[in-house]
C-alpha positions as CSV (number, residue, x, y, z in Angstrom):
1,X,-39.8,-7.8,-17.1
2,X,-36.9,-5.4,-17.8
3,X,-37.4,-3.3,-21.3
4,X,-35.9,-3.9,-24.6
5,X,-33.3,-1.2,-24.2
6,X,-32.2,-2.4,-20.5
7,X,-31.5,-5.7,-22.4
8,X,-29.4,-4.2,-25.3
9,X,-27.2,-3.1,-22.3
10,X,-23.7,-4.2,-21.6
11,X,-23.4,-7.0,-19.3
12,X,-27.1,-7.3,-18.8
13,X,-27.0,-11.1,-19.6
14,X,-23.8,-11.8,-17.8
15,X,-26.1,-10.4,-14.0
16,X,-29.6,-11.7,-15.4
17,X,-30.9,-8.5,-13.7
18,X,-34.5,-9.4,-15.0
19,X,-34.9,-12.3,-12.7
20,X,-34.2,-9.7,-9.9
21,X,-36.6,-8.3,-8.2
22,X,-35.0,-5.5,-7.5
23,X,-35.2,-4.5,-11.2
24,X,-39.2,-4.8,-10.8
25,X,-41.2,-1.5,-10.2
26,X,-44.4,-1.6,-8.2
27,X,-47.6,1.2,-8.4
28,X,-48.6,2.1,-4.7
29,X,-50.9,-0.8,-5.1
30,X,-48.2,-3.5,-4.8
31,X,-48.7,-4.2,-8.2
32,X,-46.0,-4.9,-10.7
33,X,-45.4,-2.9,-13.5
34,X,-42.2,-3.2,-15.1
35,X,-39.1,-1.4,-15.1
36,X,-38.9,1.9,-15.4
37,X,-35.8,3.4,-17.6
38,X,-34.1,7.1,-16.8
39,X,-33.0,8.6,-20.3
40,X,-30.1,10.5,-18.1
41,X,-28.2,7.1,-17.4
42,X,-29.2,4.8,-20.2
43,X,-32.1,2.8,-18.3
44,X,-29.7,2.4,-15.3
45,X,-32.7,3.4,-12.6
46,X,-33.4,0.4,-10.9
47,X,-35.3,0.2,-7.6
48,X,-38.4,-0.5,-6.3
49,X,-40.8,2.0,-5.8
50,X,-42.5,0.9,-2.7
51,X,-39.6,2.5,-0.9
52,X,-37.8,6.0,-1.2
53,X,-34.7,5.8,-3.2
54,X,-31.3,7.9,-2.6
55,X,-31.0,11.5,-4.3
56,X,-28.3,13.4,-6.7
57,X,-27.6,15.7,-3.9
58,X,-24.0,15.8,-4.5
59,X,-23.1,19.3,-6.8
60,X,-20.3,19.5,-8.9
61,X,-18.0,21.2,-6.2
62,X,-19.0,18.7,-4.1
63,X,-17.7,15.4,-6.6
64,X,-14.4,17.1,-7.1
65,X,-13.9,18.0,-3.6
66,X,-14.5,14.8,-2.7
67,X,-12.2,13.2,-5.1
68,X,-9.7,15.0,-4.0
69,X,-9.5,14.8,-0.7
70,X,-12.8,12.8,0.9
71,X,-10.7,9.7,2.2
72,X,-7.7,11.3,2.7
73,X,-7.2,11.0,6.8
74,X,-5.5,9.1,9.5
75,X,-4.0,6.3,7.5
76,X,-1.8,9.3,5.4
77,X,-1.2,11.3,8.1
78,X,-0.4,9.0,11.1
79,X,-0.3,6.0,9.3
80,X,2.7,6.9,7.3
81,X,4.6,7.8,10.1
82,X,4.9,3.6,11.0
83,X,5.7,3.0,7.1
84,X,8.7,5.3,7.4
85,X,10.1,4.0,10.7
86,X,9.1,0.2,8.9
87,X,11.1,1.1,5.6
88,X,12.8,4.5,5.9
89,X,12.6,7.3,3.2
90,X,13.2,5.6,-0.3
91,X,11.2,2.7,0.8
92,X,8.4,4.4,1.3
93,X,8.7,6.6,-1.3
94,X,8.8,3.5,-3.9
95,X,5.9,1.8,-2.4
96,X,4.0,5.1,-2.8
97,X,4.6,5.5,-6.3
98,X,4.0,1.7,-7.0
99,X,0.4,1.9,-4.8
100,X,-0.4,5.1,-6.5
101,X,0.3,3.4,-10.4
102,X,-2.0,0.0,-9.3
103,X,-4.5,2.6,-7.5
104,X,-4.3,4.8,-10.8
105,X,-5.0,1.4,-12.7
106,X,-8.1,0.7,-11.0
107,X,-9.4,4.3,-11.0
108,X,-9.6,4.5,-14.5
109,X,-11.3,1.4,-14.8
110,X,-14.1,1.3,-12.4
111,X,-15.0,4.9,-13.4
112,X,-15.3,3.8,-17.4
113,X,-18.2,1.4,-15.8
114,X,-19.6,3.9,-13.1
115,X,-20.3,7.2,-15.7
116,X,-21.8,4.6,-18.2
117,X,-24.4,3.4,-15.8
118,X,-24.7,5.8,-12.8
119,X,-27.5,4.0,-11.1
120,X,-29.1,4.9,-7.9
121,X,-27.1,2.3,-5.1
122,X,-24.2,2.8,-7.4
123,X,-21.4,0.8,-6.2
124,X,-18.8,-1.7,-7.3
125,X,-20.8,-4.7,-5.5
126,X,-23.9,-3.8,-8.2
127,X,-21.7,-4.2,-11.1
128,X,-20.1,-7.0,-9.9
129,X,-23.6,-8.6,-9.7
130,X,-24.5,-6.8,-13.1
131,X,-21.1,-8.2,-15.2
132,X,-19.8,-10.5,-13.7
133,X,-22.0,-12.9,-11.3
134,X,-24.6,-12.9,-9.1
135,X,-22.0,-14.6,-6.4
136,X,-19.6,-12.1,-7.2
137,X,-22.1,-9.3,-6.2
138,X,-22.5,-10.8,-3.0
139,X,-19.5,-11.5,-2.0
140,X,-18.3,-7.6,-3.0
141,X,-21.3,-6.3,-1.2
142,X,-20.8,-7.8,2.1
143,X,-16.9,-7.5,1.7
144,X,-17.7,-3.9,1.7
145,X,-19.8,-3.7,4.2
146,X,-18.0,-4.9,6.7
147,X,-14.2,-3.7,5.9
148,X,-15.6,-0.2,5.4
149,X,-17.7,-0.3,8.8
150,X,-14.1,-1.6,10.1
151,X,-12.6,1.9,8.9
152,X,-14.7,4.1,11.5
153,X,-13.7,2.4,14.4
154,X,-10.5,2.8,12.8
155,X,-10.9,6.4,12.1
156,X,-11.9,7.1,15.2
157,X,-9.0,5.0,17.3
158,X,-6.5,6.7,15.2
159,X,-7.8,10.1,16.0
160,X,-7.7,9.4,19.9
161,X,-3.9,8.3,19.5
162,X,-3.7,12.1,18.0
163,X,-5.5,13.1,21.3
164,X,-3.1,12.1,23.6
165,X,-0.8,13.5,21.9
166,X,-2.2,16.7,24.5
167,X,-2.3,14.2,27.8
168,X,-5.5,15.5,28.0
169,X,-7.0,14.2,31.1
170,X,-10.0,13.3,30.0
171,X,-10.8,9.8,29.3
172,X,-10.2,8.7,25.9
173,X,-14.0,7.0,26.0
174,X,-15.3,10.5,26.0
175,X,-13.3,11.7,23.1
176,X,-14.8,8.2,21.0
177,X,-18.4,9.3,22.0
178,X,-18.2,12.6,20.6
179,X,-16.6,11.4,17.5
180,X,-18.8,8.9,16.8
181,X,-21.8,10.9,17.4
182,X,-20.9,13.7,15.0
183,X,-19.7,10.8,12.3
184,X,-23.0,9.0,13.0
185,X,-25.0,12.1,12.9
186,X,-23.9,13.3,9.7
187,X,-24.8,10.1,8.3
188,X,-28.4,10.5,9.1
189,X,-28.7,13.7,7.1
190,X,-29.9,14.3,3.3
191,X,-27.1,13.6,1.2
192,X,-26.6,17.3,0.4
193,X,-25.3,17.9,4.0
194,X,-23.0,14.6,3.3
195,X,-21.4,16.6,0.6
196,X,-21.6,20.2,1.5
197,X,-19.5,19.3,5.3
198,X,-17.2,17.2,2.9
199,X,-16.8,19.7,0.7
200,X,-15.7,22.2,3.6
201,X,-13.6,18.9,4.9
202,X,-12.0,17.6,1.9
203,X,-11.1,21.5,1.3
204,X,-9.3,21.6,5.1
205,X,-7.4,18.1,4.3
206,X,-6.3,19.9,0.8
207,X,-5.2,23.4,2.4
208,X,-3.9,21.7,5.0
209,X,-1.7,19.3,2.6
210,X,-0.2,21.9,0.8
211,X,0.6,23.9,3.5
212,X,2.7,20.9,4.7
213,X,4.1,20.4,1.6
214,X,5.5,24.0,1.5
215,X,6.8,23.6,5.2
216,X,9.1,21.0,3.9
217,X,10.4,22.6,1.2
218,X,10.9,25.9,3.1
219,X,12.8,23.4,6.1
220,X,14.7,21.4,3.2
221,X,16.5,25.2,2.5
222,X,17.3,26.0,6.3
223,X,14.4,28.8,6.7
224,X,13.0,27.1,9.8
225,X,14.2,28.5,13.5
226,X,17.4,27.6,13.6
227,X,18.3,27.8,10.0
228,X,19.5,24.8,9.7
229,X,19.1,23.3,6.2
230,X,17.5,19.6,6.5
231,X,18.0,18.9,2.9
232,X,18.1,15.2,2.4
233,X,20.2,14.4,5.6
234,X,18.0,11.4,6.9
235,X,18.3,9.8,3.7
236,X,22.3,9.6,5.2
237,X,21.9,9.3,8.6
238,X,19.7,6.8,9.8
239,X,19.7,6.2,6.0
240,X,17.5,5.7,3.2
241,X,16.8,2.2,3.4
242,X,15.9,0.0,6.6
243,X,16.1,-3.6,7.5
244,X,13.5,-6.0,8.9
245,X,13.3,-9.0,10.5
246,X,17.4,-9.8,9.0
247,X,20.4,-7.6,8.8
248,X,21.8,-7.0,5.3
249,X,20.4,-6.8,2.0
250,X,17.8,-9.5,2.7
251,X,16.4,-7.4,5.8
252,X,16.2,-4.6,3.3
253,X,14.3,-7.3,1.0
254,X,12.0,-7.7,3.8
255,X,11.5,-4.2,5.0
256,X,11.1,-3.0,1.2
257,X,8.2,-5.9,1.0
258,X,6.6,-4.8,4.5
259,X,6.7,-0.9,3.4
260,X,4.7,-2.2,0.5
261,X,2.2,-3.5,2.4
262,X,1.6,-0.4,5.2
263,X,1.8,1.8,2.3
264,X,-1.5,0.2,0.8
265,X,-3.3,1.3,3.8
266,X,-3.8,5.0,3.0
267,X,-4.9,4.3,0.0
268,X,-7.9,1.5,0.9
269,X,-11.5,1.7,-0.4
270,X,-11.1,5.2,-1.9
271,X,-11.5,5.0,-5.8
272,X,-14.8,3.0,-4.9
273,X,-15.7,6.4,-3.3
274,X,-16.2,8.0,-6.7
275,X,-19.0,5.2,-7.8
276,X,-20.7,5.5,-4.4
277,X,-21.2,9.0,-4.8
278,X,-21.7,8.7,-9.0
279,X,-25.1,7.0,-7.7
280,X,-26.0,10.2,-5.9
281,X,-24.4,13.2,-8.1
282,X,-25.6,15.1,-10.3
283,X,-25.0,15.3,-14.0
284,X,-23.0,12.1,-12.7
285,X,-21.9,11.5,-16.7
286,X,-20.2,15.0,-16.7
287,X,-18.9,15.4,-13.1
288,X,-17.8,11.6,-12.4
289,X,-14.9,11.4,-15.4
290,X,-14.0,15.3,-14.1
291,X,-13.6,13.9,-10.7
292,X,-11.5,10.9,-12.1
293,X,-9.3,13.0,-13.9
294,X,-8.3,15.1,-11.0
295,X,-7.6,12.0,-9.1
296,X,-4.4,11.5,-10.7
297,X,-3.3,14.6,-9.3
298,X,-4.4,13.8,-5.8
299,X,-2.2,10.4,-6.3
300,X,0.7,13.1,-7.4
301,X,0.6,15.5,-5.3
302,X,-1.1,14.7,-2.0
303,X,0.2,11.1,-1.4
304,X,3.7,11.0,-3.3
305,X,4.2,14.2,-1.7
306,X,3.4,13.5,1.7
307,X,6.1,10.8,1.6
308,X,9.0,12.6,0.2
309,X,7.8,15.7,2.4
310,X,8.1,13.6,5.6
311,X,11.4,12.0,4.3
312,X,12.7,14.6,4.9
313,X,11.3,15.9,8.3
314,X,11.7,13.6,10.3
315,X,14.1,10.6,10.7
316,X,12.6,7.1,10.3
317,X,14.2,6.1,13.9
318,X,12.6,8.6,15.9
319,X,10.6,6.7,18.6
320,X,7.7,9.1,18.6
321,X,6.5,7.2,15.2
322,X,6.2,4.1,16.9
323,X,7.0,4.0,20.4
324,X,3.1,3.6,22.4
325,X,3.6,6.4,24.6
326,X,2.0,9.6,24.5
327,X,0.8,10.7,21.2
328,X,1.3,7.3,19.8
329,X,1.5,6.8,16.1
330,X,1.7,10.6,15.8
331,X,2.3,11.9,12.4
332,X,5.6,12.3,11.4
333,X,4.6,15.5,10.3
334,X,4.2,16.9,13.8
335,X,7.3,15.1,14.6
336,X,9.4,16.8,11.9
337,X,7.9,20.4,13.2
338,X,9.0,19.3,16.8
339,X,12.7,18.4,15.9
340,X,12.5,21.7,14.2
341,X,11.7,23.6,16.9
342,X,8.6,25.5,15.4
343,X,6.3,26.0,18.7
344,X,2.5,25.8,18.3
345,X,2.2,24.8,15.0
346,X,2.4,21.2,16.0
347,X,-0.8,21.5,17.9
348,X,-2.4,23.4,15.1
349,X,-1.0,20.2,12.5
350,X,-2.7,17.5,15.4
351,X,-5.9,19.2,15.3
352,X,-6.2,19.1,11.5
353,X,-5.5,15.5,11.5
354,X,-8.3,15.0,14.0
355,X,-10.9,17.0,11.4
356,X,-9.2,14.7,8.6
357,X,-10.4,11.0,11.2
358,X,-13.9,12.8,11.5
359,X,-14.1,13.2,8.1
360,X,-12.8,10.2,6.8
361,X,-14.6,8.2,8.9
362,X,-17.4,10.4,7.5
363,X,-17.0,9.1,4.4
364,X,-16.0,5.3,5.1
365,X,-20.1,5.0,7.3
366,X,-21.7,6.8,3.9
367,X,-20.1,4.1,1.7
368,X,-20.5,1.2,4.6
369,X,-24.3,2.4,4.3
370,X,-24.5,2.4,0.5
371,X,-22.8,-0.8,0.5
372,X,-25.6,-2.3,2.3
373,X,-28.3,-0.4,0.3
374,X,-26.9,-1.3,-2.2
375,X,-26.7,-4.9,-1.3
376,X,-30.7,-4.9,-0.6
377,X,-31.7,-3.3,-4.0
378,X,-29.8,-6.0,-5.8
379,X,-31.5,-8.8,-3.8
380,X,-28.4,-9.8,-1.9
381,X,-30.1,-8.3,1.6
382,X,-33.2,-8.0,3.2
383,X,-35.3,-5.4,1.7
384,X,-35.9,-4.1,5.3
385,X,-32.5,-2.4,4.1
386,X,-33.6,-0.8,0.9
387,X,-35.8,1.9,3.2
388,X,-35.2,5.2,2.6
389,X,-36.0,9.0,4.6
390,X,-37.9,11.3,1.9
391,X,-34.5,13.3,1.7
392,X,-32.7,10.1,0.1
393,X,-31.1,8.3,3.2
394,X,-31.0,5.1,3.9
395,X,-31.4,5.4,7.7
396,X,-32.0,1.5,8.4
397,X,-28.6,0.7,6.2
398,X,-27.0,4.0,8.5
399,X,-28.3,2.4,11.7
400,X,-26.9,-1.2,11.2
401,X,-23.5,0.4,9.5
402,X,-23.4,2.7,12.8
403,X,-23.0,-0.8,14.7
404,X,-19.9,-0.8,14.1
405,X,-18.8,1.9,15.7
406,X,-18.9,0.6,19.2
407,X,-15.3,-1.3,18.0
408,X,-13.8,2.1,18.7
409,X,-13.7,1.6,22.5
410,X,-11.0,-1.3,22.3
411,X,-9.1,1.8,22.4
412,X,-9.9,2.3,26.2
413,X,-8.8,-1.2,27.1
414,X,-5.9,-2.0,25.3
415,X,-3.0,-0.4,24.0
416,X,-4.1,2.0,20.9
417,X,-1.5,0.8,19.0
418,X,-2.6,-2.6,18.5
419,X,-5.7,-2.0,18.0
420,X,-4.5,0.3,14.9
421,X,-2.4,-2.4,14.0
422,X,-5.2,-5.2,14.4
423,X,-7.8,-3.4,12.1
424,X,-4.9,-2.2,9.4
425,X,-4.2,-6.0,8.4
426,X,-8.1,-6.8,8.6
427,X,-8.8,-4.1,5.9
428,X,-5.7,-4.3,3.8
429,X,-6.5,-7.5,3.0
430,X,-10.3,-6.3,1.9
431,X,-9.0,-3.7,0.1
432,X,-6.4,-5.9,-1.9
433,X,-9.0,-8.1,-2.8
434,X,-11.5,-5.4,-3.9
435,X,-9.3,-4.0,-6.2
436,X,-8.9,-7.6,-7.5
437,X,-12.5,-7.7,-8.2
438,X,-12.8,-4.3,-9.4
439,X,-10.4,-5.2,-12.2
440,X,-12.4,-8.3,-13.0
441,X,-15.3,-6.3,-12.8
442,X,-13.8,-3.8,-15.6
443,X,-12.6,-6.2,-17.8
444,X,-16.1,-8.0,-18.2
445,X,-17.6,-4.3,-18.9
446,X,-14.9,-4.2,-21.7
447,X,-15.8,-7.4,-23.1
448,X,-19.4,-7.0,-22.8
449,X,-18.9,-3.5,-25.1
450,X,-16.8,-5.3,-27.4
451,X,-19.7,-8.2,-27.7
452,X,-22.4,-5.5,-28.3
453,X,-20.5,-3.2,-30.7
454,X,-20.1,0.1,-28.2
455,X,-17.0,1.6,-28.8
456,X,-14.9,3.6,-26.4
457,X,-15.7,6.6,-28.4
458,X,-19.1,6.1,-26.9
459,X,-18.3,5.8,-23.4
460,X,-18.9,9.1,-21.0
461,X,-15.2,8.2,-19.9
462,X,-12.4,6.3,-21.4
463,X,-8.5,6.1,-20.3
464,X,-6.9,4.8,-23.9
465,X,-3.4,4.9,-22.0
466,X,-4.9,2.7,-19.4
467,X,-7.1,0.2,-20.2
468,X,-7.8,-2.3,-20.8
469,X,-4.6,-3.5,-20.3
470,X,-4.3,-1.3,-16.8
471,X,-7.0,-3.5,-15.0
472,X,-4.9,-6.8,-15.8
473,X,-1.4,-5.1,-14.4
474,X,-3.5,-4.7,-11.0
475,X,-4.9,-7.8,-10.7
476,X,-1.2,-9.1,-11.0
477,X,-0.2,-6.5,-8.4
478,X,-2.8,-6.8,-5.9
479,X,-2.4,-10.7,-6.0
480,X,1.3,-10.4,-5.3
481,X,0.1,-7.7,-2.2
482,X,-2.4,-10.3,-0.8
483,X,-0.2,-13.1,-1.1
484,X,2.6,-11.2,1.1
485,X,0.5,-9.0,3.0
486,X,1.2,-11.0,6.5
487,X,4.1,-12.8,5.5
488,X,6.0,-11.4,8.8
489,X,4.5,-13.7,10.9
490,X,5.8,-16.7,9.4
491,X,8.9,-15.6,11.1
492,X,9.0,-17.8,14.4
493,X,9.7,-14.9,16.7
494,X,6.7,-12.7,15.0
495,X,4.2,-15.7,15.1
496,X,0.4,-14.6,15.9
497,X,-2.6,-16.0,15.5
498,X,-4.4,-12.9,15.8
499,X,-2.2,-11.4,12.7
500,X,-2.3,-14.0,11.0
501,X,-6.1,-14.4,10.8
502,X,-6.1,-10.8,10.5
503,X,-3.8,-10.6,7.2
504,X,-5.3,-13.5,5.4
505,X,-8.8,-13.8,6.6
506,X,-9.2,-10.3,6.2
């Protein structure tokens, strides 16, 4: 039976964790002894010692760097080139800013519950199960699972488009092998080499975003080749806003709702990053609300920035954004340097973007594997999955994650970019309704403080802008999101089964 204190927490009633067995401890007999409480994060160690458990591998440099940048890859940088060409500049620019407010919302929610009980498995699908439901838990848990195992395929497609952006003539099969077995391999390492070769990632992705970011101002003044000022000359000339699916103000209507829905792509699954790695950080009740806080400034900076950056480098009808050829779905950074006529740098831009899909696709099998581990410790999975390397992996969790993988060589058979379109609706939809839960998930923590007298001045992390009212603004939004995300195909010349299944199934 859980202990007095692991009663006296918040939500403990609402996820009747002491009927779990998960919450049980055994001696290396297989005998029961009870739960065992960690001072550090207010009896929130809970797992079963017959098996290794994850470690707090992950530093301090490594939490921030990872906040930063750890999710940050082909869905910003390639992605967004098909969001302009959808919307145009101020489209896409709006739906940023909009994303990044909801996104925002639900950070500084889920990391009030995360830094008040950074438990080992740490994830959103556990505190579902802990405040809201024991349904709830499972349906997160295996939501998660399989829309972040989704991602590395996704990663990994996205990064062969980027390939052929060379005509390389090597088979794009051989580029997906060595991607996945340097994403896969990574994986099966202690989680201190997870976060060191993010840290040195994440830190690429940032040096590399800035770097862009200065590019485009120093082209938006005419200090490029030719000297020819861009300035803001494609928000005139294709023009600022696009149409979609109708002419006139109600195809800007349409494109201005479909730029809303690409734009959520870039930003899918990553504030649940910060409580998968709170379960596995050090100090997690220090570095975790550090790590939140400089989130805002990634939202700022990395992703409003990218947008008004490539607004203004490249025009949103270019047919290298979209057009299936050679380097298809390239950024729209590398097509802005092209138009401008700087030589080499290009190539230089494509190969970062490829570290940025090993990387993220890094990150997206560490949290597909948590999810699952996760999912086991809370009862919700075989316990086969709860297994754990002496180093803190969960290398049977990695191994069935890994599975997923294999969806990456859809790329060699069929055209790469409908593939990338096929798993963007699949995950949006996951993602929209992750955040949905993650707000419910928040606003039961709240209410369960309130019932047992903790104030916020207690908590390790509180937003009083925020929240609580934050977390009911983004259930509105992400509602409105899911309820539109594949609303194109209602259209009778854009009717699809596949899309549709894939936009509302999800």
């Amino acid at each position: 039976m859980a202990s007095t204190n692991e009663k006296n927490l918040p939500g403990y009633a609402a996820a009747d964790m002491e009927k779990s067995s998960s919450s049980d401890v055994f001696d290396h007999g297989g005998q029961r002894k009870g739960s065992v409480v960690n001072a550090e994060v207010l009896t929130g160690e809970i797992y079963d010692h017959r098996y290794e458990s994850t470690k707090r591998g992950l530093k301090s440099r490594h939490a921030q760097m990872i906040a930063l940048g750890g999710t940050i890859g082909t869905g910003l940088f390639v992605g967004s080139g098909q969001t302009l060409a959808r919307g145009g500049p101020a489209f896409i620019l709006i739906s940023y800013i909009f994303m990044a407010f909801l996104v925002w919302c639900i950070v500084t929610g889920i990391t009030e519950v995360a830094a008040w009980l950074p438990t080992k498995g740490s994830s959103m699908n556990m505190f579902g199960y802990r405040y809201v439901s024991r349904s709830l838990g499972f349906a997160m848990g295996w939501l998660y699972w399989y829309s972040l195992g989704i991602l590395v395929p996704y990663e990994i497609t996205a990064a062969g488009l980027v390939i052929d952006f060379w005509n390389t003539p090597v088979n794009i099969a051989v580029w997906i092998s060595i991607m996945m077995v340097i994403i896969v391999g990574l994986n099966a390492l202690p989680v201190r080499f997870y976060g060191e070769t993010e840290f040195w990632f994440a830190s690429l992705k940032v040096f590399m975003m800035i770097g862009l970011l200065l590019l485009s101002f120093i082209l938006f003044w005419g200090g490029g080749p030719t000297h020819e000022r861009l300035g803001f000359r494609y928000w005139q000339k294709p023009g600022a806003a696009n149409t979609y699916l109708e002419e006139g103000n109600t195809g800007r209507f349409l494109a201005l709702l479909s730029t809303l829905v690409l734009s959520a792509f870039p930003f899918t699954f990553a504030p649940e990053l910060l409580v998968a790695t709170g379960g596995e950080m050090v100090s997690p009740r220090r570095n975790l609300p550090t790590a939140a806080r400089r989130y805002f400034y990634r939202l700022i900076f990395f992703y409003v920035g990218c947008v008004i950056a490539i607004g203004i480098l490249a025009p949103s009808n270019d047919p290298a954004l979209t057009d299936g050829g050679a380097g298809a779905g390239s950024s729209a950074f590398v097509v802005g340097i092209r138009n401008a006529g700087i030589h080499g740098l290009d190539s230089v831009i494509n190969a970062g973007i490829i570290i940025s899909a090993w990387s993220s696709g890094n990150s997206f099998l560490y949290l597909s594997s948590r999810s699952l581990y996760s999912l086991a410790v809370t009862g919700n999975a075989p316990s086969f999955f709860k297994a754990c390397t002496k180093g803190g992996v969960p290398y049977r969790a990695v191994a069935c994650s890994s599975l997923f993988c294999v969806l990456a060589y859809l790329n060699v058979g069929t055209s790469g970019s409908v593939v990338f379109n096929w798993l963007v609706n699949l995950t949006n939809t996951s993602g929209f309704i992750s955040w949905i839960c993650c707000a419910i998930v928040s606003l039961r923590f709240f209410k369960a403080c309130e019932v047992q007298g903790i104030t916020k001045d207690q908590l390790p992390y509180h937003n009083k802008w925020f929240q609580p009212w934050g977390s009911y603004v983004a259930i509105v939004g992400f509602v409105f999101l899911t309820l539109i995300n594949g609303f194109n195909v209602f259209w009778p010349a854009n009717w699809s089964v596949s899309s549709f299944l894939t936009a509302y199934i999800g």
